[in-house]
Backbone of each chain as ProteinMPNN parsed JSONL, in Angstrom:
{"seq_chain_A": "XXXXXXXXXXXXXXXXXXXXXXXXXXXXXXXXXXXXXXXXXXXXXXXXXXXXXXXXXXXXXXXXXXXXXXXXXXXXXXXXXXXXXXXXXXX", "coords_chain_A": {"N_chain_A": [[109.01, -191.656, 71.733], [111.5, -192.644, 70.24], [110.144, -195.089, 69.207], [109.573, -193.931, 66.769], [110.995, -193.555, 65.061], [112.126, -195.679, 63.725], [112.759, -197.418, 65.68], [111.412, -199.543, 66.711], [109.798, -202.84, 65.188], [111.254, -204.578, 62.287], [113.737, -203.523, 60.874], [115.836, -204.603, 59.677], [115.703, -206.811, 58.441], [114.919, -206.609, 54.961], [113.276, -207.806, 52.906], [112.822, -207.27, 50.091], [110.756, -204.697, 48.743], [108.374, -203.977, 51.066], [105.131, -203.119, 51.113], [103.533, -202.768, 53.581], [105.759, -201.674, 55.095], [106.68, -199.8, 53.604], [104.548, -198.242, 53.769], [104.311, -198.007, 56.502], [106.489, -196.697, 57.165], [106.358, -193.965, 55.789], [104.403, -193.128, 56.762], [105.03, -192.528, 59.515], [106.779, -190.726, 58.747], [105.608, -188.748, 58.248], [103.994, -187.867, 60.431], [106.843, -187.081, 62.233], [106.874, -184.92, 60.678], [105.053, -183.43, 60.924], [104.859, -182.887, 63.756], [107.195, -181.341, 64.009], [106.698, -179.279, 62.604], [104.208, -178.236, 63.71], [105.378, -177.585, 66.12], [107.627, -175.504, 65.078], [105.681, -173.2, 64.585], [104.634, -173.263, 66.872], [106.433, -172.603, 68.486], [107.531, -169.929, 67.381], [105.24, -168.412, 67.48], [104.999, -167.853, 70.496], [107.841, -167.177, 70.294], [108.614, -165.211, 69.046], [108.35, -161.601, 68.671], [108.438, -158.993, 66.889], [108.982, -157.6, 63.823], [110.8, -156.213, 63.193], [113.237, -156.45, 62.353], [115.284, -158.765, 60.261], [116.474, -160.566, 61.555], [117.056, -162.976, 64.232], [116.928, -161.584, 67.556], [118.823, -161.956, 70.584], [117.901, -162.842, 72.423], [115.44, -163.737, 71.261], [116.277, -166.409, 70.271], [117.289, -167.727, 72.588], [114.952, -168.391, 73.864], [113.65, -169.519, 71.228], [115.36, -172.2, 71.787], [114.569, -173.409, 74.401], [112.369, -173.485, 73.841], [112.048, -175.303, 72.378], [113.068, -177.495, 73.589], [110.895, -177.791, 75.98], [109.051, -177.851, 74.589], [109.031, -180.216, 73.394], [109.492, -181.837, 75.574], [106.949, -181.557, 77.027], [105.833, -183.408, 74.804], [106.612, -185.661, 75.92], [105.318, -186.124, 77.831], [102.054, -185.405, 77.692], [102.511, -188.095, 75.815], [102.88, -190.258, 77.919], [100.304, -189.754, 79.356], [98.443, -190.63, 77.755], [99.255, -193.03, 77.396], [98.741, -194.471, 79.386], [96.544, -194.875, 79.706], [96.161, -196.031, 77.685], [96.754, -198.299, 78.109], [95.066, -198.83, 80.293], [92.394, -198.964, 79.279], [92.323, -200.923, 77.973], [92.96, -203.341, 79.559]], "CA_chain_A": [[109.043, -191.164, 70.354], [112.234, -193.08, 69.391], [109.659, -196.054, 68.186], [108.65, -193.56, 65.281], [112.091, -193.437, 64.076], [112.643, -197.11, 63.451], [113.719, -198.74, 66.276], [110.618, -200.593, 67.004], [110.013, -203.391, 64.15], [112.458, -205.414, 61.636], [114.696, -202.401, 59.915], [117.547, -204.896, 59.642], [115.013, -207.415, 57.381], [114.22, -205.727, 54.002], [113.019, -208.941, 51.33], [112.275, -206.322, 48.754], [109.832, -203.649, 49.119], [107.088, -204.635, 51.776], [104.257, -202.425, 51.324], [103.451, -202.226, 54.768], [106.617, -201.629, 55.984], [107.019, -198.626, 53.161], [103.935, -197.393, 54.659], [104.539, -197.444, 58.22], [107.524, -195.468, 57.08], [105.544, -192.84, 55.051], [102.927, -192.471, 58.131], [106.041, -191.719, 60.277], [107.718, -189.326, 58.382], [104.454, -187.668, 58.032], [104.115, -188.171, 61.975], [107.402, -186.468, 62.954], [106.967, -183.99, 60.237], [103.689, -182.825, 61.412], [105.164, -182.303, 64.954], [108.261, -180.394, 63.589], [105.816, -177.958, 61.534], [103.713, -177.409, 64.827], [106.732, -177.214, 67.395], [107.772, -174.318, 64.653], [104.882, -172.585, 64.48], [104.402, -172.95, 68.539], [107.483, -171.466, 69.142], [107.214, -168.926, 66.543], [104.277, -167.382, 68.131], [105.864, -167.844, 71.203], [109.452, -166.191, 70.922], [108.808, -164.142, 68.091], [107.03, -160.966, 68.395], [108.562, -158.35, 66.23], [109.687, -158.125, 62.659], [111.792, -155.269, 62.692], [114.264, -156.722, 61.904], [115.145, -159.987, 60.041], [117.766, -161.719, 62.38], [116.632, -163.527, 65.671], [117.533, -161.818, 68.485], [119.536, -162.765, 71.553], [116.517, -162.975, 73.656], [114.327, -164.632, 70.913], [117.411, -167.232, 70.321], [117.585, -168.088, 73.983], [113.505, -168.653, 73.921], [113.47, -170.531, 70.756], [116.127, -173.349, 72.66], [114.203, -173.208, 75.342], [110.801, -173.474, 73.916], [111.84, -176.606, 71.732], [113.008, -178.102, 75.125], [109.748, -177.772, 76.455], [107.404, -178.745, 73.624], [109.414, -182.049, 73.239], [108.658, -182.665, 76.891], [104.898, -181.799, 77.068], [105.224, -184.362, 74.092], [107.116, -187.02, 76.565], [104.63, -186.18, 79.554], [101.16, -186.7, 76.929], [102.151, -189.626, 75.687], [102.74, -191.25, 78.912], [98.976, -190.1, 80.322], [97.997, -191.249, 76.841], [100.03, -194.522, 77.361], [98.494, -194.912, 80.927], [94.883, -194.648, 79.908], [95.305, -196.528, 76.556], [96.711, -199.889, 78.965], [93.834, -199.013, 81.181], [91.19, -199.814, 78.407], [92.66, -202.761, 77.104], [92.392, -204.429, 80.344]], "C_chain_A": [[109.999, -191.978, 69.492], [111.688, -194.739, 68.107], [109.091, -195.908, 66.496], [109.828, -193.615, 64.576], [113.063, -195.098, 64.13], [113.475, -197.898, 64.323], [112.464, -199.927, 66.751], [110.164, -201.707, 65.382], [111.103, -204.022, 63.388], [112.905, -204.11, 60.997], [115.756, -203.522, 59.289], [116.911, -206.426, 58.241], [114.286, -206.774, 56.468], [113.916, -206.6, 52.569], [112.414, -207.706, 50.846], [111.044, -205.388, 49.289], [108.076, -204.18, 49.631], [106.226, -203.561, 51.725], [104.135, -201.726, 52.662], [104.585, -201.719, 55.135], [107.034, -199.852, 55.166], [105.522, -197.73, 53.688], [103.494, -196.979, 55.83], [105.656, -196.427, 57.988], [107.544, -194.006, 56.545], [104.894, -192.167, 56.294], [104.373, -191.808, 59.245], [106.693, -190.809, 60.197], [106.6, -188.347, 58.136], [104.12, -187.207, 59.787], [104.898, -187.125, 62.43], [107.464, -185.404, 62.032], [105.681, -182.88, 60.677], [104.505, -182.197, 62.592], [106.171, -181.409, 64.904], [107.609, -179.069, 63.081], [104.734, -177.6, 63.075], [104.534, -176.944, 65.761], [107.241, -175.687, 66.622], [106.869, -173.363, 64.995], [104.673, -172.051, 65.719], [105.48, -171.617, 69.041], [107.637, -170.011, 68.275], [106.356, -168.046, 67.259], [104.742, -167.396, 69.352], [106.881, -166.633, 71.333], [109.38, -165.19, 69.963], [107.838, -162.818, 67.805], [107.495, -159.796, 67.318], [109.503, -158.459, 65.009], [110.556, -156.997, 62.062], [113.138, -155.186, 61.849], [114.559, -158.553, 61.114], [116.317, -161.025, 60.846], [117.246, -162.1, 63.757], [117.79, -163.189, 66.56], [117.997, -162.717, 69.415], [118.298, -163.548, 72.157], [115.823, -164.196, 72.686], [115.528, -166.111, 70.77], [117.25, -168.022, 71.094], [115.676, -168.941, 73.831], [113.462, -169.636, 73.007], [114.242, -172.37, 71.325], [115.091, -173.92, 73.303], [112.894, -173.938, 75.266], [110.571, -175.281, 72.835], [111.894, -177.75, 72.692], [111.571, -178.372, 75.629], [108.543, -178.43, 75.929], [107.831, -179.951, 73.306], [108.822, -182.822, 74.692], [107.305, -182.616, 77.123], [104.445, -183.069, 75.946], [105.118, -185.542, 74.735], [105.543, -187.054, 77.485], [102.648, -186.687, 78.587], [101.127, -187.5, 76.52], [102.382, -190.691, 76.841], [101.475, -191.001, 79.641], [98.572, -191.02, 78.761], [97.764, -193.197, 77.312], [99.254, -195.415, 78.838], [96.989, -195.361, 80.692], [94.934, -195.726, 78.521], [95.635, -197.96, 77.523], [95.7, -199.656, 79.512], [92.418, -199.629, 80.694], [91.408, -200.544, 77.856], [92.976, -203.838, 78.156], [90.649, -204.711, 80.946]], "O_chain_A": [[109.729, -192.165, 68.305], [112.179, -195.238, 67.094], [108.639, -196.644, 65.619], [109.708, -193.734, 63.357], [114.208, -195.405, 64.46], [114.407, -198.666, 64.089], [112.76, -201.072, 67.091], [110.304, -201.044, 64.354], [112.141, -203.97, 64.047], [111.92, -203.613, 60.451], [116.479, -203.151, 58.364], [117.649, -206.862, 57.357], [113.179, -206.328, 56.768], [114.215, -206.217, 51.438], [111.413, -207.255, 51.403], [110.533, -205.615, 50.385], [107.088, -204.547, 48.995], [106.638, -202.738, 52.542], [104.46, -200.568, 52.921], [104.217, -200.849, 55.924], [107.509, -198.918, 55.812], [105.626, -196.533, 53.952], [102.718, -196.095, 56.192], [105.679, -195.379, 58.632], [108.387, -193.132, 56.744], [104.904, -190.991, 56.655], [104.46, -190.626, 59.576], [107.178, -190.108, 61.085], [106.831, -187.177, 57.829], [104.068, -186.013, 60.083], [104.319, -186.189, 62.982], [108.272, -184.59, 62.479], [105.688, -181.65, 60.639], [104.845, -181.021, 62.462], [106.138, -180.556, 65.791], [108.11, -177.955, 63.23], [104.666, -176.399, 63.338], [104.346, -175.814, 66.213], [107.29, -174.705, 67.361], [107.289, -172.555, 65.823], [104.536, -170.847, 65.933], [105.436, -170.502, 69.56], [107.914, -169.01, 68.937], [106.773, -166.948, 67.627], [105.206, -166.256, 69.358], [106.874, -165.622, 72.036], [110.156, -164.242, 70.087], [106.878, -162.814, 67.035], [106.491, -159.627, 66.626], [110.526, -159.143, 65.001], [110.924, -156.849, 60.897], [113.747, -154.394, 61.13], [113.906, -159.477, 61.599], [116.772, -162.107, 60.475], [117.008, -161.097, 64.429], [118.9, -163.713, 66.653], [117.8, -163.93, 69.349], [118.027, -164.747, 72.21], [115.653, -165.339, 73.109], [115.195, -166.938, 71.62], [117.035, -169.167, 70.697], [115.565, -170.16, 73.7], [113.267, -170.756, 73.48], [113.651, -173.444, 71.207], [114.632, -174.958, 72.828], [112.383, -174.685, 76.101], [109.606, -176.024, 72.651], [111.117, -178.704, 72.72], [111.264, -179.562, 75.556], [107.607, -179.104, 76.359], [107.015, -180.791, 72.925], [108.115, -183.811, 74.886], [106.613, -183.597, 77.394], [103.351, -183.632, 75.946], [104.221, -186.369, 74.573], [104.867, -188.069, 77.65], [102.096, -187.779, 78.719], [100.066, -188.123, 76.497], [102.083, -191.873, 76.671], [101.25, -191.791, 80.558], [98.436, -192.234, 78.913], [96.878, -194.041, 77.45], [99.278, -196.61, 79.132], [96.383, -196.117, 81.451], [93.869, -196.266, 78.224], [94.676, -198.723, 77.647], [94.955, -200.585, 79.203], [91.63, -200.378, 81.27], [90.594, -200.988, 77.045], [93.217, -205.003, 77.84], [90.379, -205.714, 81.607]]}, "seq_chain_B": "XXXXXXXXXXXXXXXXXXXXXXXXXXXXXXXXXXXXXXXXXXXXXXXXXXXXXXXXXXXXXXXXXXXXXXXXXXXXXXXXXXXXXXXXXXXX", "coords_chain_B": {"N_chain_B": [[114.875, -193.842, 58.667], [115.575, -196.666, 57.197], [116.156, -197.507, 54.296], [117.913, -199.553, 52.956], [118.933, -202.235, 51.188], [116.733, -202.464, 48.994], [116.336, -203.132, 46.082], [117.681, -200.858, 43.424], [115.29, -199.434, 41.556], [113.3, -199.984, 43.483], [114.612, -198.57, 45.39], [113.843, -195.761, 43.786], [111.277, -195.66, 43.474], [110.7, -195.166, 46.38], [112.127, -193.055, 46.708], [110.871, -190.891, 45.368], [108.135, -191.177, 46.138], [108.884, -189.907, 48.698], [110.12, -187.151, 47.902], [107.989, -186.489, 46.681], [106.171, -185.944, 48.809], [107.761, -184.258, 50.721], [107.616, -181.812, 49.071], [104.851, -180.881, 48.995], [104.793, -180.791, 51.528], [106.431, -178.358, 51.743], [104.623, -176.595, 50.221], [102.458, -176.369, 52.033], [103.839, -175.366, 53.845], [105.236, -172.815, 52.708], [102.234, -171.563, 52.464], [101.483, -171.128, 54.625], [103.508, -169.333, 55.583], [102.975, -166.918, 54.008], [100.431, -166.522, 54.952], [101.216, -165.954, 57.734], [102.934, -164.032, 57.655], [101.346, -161.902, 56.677], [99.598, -161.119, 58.29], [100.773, -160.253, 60.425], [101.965, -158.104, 58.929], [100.34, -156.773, 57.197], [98.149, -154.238, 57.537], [97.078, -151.712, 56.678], [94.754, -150.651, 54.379], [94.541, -148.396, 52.375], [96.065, -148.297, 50.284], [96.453, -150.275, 47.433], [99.105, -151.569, 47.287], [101.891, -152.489, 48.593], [103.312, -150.801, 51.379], [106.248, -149.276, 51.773], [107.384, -149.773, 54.327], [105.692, -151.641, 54.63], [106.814, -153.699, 52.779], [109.178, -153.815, 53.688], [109.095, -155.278, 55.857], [107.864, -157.619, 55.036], [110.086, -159.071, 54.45], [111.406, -159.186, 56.195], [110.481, -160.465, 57.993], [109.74, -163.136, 56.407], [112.522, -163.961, 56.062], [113.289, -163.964, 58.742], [111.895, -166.49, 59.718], [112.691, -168.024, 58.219], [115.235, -168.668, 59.717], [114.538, -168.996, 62.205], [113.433, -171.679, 61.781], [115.284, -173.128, 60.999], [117.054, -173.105, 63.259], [115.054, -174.23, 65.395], [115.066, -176.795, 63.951], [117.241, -177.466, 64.079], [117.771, -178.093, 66.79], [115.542, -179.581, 67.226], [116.656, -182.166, 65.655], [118.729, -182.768, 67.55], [117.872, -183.193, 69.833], [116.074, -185.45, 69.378], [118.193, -187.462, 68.338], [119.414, -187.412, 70.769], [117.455, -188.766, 72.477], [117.195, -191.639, 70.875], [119.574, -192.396, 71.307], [119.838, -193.031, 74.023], [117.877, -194.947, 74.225], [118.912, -197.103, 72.605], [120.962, -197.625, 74.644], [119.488, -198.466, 76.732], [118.326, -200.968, 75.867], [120.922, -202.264, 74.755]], "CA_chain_B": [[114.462, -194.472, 58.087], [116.25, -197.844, 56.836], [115.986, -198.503, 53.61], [118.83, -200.509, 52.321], [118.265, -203.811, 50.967], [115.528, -202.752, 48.604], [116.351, -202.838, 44.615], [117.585, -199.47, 42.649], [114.232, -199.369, 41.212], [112.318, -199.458, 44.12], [114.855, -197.016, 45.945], [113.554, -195.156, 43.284], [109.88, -195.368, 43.686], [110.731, -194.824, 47.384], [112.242, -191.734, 47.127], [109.568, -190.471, 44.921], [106.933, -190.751, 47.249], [109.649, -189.102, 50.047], [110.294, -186.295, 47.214], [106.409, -186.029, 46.743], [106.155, -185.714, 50.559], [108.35, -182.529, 50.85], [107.157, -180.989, 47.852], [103.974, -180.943, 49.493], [105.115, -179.724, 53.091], [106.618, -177.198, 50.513], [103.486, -175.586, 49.99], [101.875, -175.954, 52.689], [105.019, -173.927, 54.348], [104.739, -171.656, 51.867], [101.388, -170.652, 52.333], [101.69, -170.374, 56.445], [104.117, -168.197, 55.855], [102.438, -165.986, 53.776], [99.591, -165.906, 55.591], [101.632, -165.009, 58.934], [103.904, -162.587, 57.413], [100.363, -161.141, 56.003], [98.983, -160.729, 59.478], [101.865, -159.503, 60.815], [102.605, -156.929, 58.616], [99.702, -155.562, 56.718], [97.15, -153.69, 58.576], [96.57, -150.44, 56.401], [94.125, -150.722, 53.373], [94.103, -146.909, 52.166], [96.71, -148.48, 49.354], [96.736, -151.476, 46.969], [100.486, -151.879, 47.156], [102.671, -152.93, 50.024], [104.162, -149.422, 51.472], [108.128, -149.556, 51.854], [107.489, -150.487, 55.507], [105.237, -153.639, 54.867], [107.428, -154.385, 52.56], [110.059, -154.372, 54.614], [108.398, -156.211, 57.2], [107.486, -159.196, 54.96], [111.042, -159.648, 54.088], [112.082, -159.1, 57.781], [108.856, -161.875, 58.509], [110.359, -164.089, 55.992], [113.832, -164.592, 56.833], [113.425, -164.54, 60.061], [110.823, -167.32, 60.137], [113.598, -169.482, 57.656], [116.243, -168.714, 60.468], [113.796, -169.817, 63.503], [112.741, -172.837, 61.076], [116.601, -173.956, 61.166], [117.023, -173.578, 64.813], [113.815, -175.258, 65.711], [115.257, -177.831, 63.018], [118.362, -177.862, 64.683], [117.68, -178.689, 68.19], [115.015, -180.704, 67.413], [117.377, -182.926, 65.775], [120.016, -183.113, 69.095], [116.495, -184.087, 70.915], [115.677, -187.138, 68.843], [119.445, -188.164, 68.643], [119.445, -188.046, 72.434], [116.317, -190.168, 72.599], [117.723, -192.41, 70.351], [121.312, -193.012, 71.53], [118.928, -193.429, 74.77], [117.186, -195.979, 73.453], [120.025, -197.654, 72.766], [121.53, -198.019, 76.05], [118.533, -199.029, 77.58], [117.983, -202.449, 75.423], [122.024, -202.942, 74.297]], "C_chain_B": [[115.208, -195.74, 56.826], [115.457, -198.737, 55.222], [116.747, -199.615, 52.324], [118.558, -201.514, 51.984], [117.325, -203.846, 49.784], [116.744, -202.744, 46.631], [116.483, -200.92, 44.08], [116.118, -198.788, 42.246], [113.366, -198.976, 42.267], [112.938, -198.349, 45.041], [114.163, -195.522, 45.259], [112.381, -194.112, 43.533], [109.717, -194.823, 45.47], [110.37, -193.792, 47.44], [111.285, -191.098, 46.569], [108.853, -189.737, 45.323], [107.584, -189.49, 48.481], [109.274, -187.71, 49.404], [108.658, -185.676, 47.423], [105.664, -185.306, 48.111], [106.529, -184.003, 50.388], [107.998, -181.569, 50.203], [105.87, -180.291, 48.356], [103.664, -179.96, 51.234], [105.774, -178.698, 52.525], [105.701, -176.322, 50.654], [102.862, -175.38, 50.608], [102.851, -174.859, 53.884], [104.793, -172.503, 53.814], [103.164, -170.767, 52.146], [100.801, -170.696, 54.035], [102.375, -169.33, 56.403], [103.92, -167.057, 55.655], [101.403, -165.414, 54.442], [99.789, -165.255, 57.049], [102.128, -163.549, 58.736], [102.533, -161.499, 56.958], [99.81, -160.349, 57.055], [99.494, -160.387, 59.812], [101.724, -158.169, 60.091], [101.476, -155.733, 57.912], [98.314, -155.084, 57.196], [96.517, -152.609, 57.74], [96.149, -151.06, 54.66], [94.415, -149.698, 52.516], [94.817, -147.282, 50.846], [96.519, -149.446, 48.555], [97.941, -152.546, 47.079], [100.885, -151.854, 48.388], [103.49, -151.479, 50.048], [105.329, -150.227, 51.407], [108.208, -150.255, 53.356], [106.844, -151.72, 55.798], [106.171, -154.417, 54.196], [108.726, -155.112, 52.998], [109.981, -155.313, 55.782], [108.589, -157.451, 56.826], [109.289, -159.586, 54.834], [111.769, -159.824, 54.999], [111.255, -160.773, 58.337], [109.51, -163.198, 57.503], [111.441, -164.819, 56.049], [114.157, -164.502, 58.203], [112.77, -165.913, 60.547], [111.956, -168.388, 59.423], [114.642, -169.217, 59.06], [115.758, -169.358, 61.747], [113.594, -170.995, 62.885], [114.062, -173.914, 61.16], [116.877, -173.827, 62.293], [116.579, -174.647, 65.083], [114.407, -176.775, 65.221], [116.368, -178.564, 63.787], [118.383, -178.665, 66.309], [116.571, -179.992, 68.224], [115.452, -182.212, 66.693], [118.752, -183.682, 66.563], [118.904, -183.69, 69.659], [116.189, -185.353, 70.179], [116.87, -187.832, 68.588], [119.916, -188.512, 69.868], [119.026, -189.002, 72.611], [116.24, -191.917, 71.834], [118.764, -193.098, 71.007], [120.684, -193.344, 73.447], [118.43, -194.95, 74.801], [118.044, -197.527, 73.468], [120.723, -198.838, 73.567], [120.883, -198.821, 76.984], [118.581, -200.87, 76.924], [119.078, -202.995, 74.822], [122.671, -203.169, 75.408]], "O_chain_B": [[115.244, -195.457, 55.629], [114.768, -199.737, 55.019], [116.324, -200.171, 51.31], [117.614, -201.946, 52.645], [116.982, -204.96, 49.387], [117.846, -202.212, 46.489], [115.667, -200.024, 44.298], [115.87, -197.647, 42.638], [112.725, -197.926, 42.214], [112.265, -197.41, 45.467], [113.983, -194.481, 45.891], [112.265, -192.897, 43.686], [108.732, -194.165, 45.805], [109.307, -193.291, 47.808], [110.594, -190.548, 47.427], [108.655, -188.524, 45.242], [106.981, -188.532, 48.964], [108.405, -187.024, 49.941], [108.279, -184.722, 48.103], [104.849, -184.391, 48.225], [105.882, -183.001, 50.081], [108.034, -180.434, 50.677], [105.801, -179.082, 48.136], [102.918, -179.12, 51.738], [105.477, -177.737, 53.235], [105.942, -175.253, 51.215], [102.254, -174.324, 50.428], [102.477, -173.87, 54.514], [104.343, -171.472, 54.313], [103.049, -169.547, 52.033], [99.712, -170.251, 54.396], [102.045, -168.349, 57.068], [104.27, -166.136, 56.393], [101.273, -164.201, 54.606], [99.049, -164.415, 57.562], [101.91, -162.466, 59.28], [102.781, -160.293, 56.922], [99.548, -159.154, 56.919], [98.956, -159.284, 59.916], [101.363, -157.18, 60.729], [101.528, -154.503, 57.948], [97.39, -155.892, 57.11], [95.323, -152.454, 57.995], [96.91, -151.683, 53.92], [94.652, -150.25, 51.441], [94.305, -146.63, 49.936], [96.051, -150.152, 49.449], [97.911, -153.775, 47.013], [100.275, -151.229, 49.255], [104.142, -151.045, 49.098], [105.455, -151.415, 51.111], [108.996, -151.179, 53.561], [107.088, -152.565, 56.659], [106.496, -155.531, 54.607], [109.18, -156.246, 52.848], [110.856, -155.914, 56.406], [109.128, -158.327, 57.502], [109.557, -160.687, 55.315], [112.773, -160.526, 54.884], [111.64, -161.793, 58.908], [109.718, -164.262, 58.088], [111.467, -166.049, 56.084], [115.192, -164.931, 58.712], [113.072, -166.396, 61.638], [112.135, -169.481, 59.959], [114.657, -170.369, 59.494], [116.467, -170.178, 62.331], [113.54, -171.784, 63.828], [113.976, -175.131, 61.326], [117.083, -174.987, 62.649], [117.141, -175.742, 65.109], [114.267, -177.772, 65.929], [116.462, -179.761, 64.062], [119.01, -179.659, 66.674], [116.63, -181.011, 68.912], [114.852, -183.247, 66.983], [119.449, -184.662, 66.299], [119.047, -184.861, 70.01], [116.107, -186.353, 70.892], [116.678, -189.048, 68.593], [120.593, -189.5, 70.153], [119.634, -190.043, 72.862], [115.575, -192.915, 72.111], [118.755, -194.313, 71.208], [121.473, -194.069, 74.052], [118.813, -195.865, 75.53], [117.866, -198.584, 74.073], [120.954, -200.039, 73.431], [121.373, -199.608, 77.793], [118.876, -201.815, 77.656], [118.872, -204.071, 74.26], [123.742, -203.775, 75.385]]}, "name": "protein", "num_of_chains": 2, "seq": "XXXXXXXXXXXXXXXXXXXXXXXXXXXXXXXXXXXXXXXXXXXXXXXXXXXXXXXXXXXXXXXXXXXXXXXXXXXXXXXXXXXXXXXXXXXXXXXXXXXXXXXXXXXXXXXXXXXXXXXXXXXXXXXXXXXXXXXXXXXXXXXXXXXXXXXXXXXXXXXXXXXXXXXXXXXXXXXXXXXXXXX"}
């Protein structure tokens, strides 16, 4: 994931505003914003079942941690079958 | 996102677009939320108006969903600073 947040590419060369380069940076922040707005939502339905109250319990607290943990790694673990299968068709 | 180097002007037009961005995930926030807190909370027709207990609900459904939204926010910025300072180590 850390290639979406600018370490892959020139960051450190900026001749004036490169198109491409402002819209690889657009598509990325749209990228990790997308996954931030589903990882919410996931865990939301997830840890949150009642609205009795407006403060996140202990319990749901503990779950939301927990559940961001988790959906970052199911992200690590699909993009490496991804990653496995996209080298596989490009040989 | 690195963008030093560029002209005032086009920091400008940058941010803009950034601004335009959020504004945007703005509303579409906005109208998840409503439509959860909707499902959540209102179930009984027999009225037009939100009883005292939906209403209480949505406002229970609403700030709780900004308080999970800054968690979520929160940790998932320690996870991409890990993976980063990761990153790092591996190729410095």
């Amino acid at each position: 994931m850390a290639s979406l947040f600018g370490g892959g590419g020139g960051s450190s060369n900026s001749g004036g505003l490169n198109q491409e380069r402002l819209e690889m940076a657009l598509t990325e922040m749209d990228t990790v914003t997308d996954l931030f707005n589903r990882m919410v939502s996931s865990c939301q339905n997830k840890c949150i079942a009642r609205y009795a109250e407006g403060d996140l319990s202990k319990g749901e607290t503990v779950c939301i941690d927990r559940c961001v943990a988790k959906y970052h790694e199911v992200y690590g673990k699909v993009g490496d079958k991804l990653k496995v299968r996209g080298e596989q068709q490009q040989r | 996102m690195d963008f030093s180097g560029l002209s005032s002007a086009e920091q400008a037009h940058v941010n803009k677009l950034v601004e335009k961005r959020q504004f945007q995930g703005f509303l579409t926030m906005y109208g998840k939320l409503v439509e959860k807190c909707f499902n959540t909370c209102c179930n009984d027709f027999t009225s037009k108006s939100l009883s005292s207990k939906e209403e209480q609900c949505v406002n229970n459904c609403a700030e709780k969903f900004m308080k999970h939204s800054e968690r979520v926010s929160a940790r998932f910025a320690e996870m991409n600073a890990e993976v980063m300072s990761g990153q790092k180590n591996v190729s410095g």
